[in-house]
C-alpha angles and dihedrals in degrees: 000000000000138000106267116221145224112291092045110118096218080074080064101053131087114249112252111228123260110245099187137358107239134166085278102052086041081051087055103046084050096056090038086058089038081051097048100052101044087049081048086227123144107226134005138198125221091238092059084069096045101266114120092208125121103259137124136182130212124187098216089187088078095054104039140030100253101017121127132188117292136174129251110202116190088347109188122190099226091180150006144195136190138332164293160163123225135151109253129189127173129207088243095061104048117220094349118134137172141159112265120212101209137125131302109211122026129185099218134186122211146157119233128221083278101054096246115135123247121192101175134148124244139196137190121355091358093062087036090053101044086048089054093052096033091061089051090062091055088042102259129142131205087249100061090063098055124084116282091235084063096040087050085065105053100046102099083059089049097048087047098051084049090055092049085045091047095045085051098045088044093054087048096051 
């Protein structure tokens, strides 16, 4: 399992829902944390590893004292207030970075590993970082919320990410 890049059509898709947690989709939430850690990322979407369901991950120890990582299964953002600018970067789009408008505060529902239902409000780089991942499950990426004079810049480094993206996926298939 890898971290698929920009350029792969599956970062395009919209996340099908999860249904049930069973010993796969545990598996899976097991090997997305395992990933994001070793790609020292903070969060990190199903479909980033190539599966289109809707699951996130978020490592909370990054964000508060005594946090730890925890799954997000079909998060929805139900509301949102305000808003800021902050520099963004994903682990699908290598060492590119670029302030991101978006909201500041969000109200999202989400089931945990055990199928019980969370609605909770969030601030800061928690709401940064749900957004982020949120976006990855309807197929959004961080770029295409930036300004197209920006995006005009770094499209040689995109292009060049989606050649390397489409060299690995050729030498899988």
């Amino acid at each position: 399992m890898r971290v698929i890049k920009y350029g792969n059509p599956i970062l395009r898709m919209k996340a099908k829902r999860v249904e049930k947690v069973d010993h796969r989709i545990r598996q899976l939430v097991n090997e997305m944390i395992e990933i994001m850690r070793d790609e020292e990322g903070i969060g990190l979407a199903a479909p980033q590893v190539a599966e289109s369901i809707s699951l996130l991950v978020v490592d909370h120890s990054l964000i508060e004292e005594d946090g730890e990582p925890s799954a997000y299964l079909n998060p929805e953002i139900l509301a949102a207030e305000g808003e800021s600018v902050f520099e963004e970067g994903c682990l699908s789009i290598p060492d590119v970075r670029e302030d991101v408008k978006r909201p500041e505060v969000i109200s999202v529902r989400y089931e945990d590993i055990d199928g019980n239902i969370h609605e909770k409000k969030v601030d800061g780089l928690l709401a940064r970082v749900l957004q982020h991942e949120i976006d990855h499950l309807n197929g959004i990426l961080f770029v295409d919320r930036i300004s197209p004079v920006k995006k005009k810049m770094i499209q040689k480094k995109l292009k060049q990410i989606a050649a390397e993206e489409r060299e690995a996926m050729a030498q899988v298939a």
